[in-house]
TORSE-287101 format. One record per atom (N, C-alpha, C): y, x negated, z. Coordinates in steps of 0.2 Angstrom, whole numbers, padded with zeros to 4 digits, always signed. Atoms other than C-alpha are relative to their C-alpha. Layout:
# TORSE-287101
YXZ...
# end
This chain:
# TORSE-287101
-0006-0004+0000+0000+0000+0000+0006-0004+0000-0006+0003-0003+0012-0012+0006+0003-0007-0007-0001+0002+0008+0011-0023-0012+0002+0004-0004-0004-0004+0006+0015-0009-0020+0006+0004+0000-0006-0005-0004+0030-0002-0011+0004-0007+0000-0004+0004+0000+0036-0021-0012+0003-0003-0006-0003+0002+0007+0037-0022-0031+0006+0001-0001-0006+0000+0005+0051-0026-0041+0001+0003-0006+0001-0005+0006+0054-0015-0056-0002-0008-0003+0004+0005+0006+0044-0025-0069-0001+0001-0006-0001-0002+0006+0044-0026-0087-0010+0001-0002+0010+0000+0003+0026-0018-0095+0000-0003-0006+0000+0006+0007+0018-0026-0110+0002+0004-0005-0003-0003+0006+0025-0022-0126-0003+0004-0003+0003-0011+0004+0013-0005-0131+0004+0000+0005-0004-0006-0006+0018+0002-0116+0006+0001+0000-0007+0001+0001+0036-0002-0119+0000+0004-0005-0002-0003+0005+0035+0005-0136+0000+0008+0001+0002-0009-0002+0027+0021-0130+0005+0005+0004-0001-0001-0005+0037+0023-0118+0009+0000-0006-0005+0000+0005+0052+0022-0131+0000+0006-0004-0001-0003+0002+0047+0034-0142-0002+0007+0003+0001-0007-0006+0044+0048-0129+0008+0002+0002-0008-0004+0000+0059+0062-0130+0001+0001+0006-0001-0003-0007+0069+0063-0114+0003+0006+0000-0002-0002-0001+0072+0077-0108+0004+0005+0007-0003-0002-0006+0082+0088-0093-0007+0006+0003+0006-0005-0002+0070+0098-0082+0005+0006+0005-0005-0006+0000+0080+0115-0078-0005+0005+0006+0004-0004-0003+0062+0126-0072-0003-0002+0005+0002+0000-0005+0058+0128-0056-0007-0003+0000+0007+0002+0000+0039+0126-0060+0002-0004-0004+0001+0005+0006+0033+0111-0068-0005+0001-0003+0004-0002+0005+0019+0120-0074+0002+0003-0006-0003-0006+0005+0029+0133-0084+0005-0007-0004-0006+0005+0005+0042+0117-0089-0006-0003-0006+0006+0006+0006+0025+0106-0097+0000+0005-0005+0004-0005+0007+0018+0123-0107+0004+0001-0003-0003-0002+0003+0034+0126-0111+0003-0005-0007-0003+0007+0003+0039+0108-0118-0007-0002-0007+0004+0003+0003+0021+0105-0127+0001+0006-0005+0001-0007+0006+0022+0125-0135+0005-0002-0005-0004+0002+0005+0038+0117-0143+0000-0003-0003+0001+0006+0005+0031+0101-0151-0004+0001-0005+0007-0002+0003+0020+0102-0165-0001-0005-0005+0003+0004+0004+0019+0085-0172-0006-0001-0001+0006+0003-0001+0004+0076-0175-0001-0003+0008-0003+0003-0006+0010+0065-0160-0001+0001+0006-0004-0004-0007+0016+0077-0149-0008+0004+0003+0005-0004-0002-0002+0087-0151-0005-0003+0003+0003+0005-0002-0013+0072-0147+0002-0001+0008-0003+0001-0008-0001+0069-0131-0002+0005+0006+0000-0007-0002-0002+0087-0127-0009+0000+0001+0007+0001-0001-0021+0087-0127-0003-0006+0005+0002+0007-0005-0024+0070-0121+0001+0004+0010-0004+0000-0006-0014+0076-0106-0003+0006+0004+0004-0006-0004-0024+0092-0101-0008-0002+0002+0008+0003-0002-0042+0082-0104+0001-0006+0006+0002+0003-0007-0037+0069-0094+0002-0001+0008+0000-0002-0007-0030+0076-0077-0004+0005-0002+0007-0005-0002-0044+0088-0078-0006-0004+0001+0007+0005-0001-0058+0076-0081+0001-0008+0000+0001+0007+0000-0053+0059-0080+0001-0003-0006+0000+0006+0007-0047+0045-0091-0005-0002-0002+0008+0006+0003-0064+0036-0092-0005+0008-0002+0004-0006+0003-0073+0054-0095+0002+0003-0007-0002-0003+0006-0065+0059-0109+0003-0006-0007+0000+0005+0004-0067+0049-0126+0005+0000-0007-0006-0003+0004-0055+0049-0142-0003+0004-0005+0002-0004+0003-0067+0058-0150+0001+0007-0001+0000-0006-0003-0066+0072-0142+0010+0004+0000-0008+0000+0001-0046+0071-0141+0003+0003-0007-0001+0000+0007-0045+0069-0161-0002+0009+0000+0003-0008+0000-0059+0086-0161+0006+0007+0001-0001-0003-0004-0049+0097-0149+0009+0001-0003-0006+0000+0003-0032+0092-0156+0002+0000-0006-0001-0003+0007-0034+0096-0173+0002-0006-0005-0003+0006+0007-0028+0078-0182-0005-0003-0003+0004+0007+0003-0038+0063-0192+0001-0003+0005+0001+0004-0003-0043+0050-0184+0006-0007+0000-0005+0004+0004-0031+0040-0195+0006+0000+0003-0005-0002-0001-0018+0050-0190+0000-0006+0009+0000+0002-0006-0022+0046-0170+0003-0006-0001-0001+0009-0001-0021+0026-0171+0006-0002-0004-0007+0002+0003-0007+0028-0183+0008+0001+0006-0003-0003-0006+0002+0035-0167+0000-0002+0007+0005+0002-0004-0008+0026-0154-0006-0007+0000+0003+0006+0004-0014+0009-0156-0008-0001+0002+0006+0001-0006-0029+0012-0143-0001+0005+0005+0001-0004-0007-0036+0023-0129+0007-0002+0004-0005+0006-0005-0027+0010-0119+0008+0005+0002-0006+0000-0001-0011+0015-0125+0002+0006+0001+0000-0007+0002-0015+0034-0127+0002+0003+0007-0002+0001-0008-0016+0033-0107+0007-0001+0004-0004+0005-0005+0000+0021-0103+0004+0008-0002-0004-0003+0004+0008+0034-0116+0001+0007+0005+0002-0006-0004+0003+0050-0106+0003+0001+0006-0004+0001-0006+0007+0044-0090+0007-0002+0001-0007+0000+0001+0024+0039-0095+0002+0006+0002-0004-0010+0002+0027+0058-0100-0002+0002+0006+0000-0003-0005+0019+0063-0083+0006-0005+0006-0007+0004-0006+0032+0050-0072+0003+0003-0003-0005-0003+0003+0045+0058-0081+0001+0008+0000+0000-0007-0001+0041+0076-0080+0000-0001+0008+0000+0000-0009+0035+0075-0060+0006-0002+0002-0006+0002-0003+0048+0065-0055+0009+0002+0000-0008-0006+0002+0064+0075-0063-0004+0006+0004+0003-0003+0001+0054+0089-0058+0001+0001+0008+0000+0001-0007+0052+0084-0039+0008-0001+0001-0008+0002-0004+0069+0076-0036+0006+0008-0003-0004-0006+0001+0078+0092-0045-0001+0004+0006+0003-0007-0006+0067+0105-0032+0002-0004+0006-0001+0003-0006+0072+0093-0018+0006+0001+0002-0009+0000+0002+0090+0092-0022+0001+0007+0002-0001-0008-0002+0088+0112-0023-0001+0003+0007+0001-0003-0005+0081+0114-0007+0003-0003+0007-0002+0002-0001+0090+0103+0002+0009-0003+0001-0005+0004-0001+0110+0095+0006-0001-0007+0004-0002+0004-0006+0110+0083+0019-0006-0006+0000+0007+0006+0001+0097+0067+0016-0005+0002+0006+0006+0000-0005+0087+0067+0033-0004+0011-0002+0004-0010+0002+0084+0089+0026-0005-0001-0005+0005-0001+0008+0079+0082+0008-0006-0004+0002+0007+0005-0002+0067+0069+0018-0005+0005+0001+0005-0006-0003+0058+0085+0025-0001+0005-0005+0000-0006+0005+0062+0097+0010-0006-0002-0004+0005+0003+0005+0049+0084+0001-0006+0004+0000+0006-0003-0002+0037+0091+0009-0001+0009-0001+0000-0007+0003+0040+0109+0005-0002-0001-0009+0002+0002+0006+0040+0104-0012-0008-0003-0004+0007+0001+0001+0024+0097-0011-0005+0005+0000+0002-0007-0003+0018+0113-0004-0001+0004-0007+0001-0006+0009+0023+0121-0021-0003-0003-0004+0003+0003+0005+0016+0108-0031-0010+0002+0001+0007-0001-0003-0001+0111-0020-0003+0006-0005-0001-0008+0000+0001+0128-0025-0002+0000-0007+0001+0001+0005-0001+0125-0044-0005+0002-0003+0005-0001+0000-0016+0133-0050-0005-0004-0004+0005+0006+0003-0020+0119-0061+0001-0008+0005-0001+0005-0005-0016+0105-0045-0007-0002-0001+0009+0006-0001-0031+0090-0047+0002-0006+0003+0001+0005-0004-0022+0078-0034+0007-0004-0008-0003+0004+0002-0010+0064-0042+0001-0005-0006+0004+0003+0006-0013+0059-0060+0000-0007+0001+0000+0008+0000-0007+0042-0056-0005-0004+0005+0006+0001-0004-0019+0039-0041-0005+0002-0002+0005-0003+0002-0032+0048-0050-0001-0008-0005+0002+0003+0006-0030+0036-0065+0000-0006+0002-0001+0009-0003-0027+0018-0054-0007+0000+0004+0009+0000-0005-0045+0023-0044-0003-0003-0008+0004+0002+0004-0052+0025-0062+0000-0006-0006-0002+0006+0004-0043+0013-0071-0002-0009+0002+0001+0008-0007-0046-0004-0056+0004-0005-0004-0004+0007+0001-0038-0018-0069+0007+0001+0000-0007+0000-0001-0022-0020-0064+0007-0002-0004-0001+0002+0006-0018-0027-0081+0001+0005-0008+0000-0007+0005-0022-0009-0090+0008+0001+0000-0008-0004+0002-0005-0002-0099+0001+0006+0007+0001-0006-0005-0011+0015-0087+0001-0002+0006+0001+0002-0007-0013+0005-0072+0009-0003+0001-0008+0003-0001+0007-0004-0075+0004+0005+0002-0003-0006-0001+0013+0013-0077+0001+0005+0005+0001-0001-0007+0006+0018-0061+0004-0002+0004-0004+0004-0005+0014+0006-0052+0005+0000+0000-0010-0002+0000+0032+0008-0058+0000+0006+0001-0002-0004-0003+0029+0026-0055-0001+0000+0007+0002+0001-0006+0025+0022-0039+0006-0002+0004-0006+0003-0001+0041+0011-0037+0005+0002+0000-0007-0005+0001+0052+0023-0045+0000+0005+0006+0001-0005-0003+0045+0036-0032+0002-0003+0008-0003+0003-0005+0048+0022-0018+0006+0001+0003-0004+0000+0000+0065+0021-0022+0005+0004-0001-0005-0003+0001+0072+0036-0024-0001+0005+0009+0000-0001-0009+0065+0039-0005+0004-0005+0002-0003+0004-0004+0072+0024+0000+0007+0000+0000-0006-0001+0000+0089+0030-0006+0002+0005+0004-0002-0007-0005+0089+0045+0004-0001-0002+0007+0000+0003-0007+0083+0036+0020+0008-0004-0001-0006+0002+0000+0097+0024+0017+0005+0003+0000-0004-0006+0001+0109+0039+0014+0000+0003+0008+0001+0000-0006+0104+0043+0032+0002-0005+0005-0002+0003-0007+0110+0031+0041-0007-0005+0007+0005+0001-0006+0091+0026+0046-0001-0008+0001+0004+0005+0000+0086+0010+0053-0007-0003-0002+0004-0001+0006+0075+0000+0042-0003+0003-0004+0003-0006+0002+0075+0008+0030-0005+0000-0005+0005+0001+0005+0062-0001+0018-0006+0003+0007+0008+0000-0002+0048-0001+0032-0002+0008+0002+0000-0008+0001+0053+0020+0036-0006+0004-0007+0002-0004+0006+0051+0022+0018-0008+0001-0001+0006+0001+0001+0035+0015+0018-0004+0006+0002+0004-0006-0005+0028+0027+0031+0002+0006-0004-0001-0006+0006+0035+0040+0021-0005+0000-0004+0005+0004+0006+0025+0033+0006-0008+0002+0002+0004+0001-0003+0012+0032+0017-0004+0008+0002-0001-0007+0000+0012+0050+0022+0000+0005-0005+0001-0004+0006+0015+0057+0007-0006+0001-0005+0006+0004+0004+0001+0048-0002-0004+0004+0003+0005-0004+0000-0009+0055+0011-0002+0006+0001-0001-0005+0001-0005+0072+0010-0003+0002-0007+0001-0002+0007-0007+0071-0009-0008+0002-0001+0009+0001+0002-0027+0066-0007-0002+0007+0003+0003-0006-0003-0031+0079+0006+0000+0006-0003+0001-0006+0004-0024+0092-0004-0003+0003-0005+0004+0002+0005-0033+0087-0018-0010+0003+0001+0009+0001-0002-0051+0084-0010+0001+0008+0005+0003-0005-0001-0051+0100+0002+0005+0008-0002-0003-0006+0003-0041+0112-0009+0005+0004+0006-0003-0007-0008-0028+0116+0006+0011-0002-0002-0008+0001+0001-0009+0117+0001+0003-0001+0006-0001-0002-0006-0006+0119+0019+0001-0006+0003-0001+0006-0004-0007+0101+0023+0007-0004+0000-0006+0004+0000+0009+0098+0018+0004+0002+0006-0004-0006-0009+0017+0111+0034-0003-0009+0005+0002+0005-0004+0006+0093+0042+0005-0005-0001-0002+0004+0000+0013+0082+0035+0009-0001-0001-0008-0002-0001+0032+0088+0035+0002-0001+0007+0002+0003-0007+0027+0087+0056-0001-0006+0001+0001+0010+0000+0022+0068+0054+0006-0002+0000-0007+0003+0003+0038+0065+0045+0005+0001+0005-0003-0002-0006+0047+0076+0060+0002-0005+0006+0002+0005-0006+0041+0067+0073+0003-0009+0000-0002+0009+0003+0043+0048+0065+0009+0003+0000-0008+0001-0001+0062+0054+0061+0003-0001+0008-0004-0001-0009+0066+0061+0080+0001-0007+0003+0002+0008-0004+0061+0042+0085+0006-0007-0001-0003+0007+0002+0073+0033+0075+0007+0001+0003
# end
């Protein structure tokens, strides 16, 4: 945990960078991030975009390493030709993917936070509601980015670099709000936060219970009163 909360934003290898280029930003307005994705993927219809949009429903549901490009190409309607002219490798098809989910989540979360919230030490706690909603999801399968750095282990993978900056972005935009607070250290706080959060995400995952977040809003409670 604590190597990964100490990173430095890092540059990824040059797929990833590319991929990660030509993915359209957008502003995230809808409350759900469910309703925002289906809405965002109903309006693409490149080759590209339908590849992305597939990929991105087989592999938070089944796993990056369970699902092969075979099956992707099939389900998504292109050649094969097409795919690799879009995608130079599985590899990059993942780094690409997860790009688009740090970007969606993360606007996503920090918008809902913002909303529920003024005052930094409320938005610390409102995180946790928020999670709650997320819990609540009826396609919720846990963390893609945790899900995909268990399956992925080489920390060298495009998927797995990806993780990591979202990991870092997600860091940092906690430790701006501890700082914002007025709290005493505020990297090793964050951490616990991180810490906290992270293990809120698994439980909710493995025993299907939205409820852990009301737990782990209590944790955070607690730890703030102290500082």
């Amino acid at each position: 945990m604590t190597q990964i909360f100490s990173l430095s934003h890092k540059t990824l290898s040059n797929e990833t960078s590319l991929s990660q280029r030509a993915l359209i930003y957008c502003s995230y307005t809808d409350l759900s991030i469910q309703s925002f994705m289906a809405r965002t993927q109903s309006s693409r219809s490149s080759a590209r975009d339908r590849i992305l949009a597939t990929a991105a429903d087989l592999f938070y549901r089944e796993g990056v390493q369970n699902v092969g490009i075979d099956r992707i190409i099939a389900e998504s309607g292109v050649a094969k030709m097409s795919l690799y002219n879009h995608f130079k490798s599985k590899d990059a098809l993942i780094a690409a993917w997860l790009l688009q989910q740090d970007e969606a989540w993360r606007s996503w979360f920090q918008t809902r936070v913002e909303q529920s919230a003024t005052e930094p030490l409320d938005r610390l706690l409102a995180m946790f509601d928020v999670l709650e909603e997320w819990f609540n999801q009826p396609d919720f399968r846990g963390c893609a980015f945790l899900n995909s750095t268990v399956e992925l282990v080489d920390p060298n993978h495009p998927g797995y670099q990806v993780s990591m900056q979202h990991q870092q972005l997600t860091f940092d935009y906690i430790l701006g709000l501890v700082q914002a607070a007025n709290l005493s250290d505020p990297e090793g706080i964050t951490r616990q936060v991180m810490i906290i959060m992270e293990g809120t995400v698994v439980i909710a995952m493995l025993q299907h219970c939205s409820g852990i977040a009301c737990c782990g809003k209590q944790i955070l409670s607690t730890l703030l009163e102290h500082q």
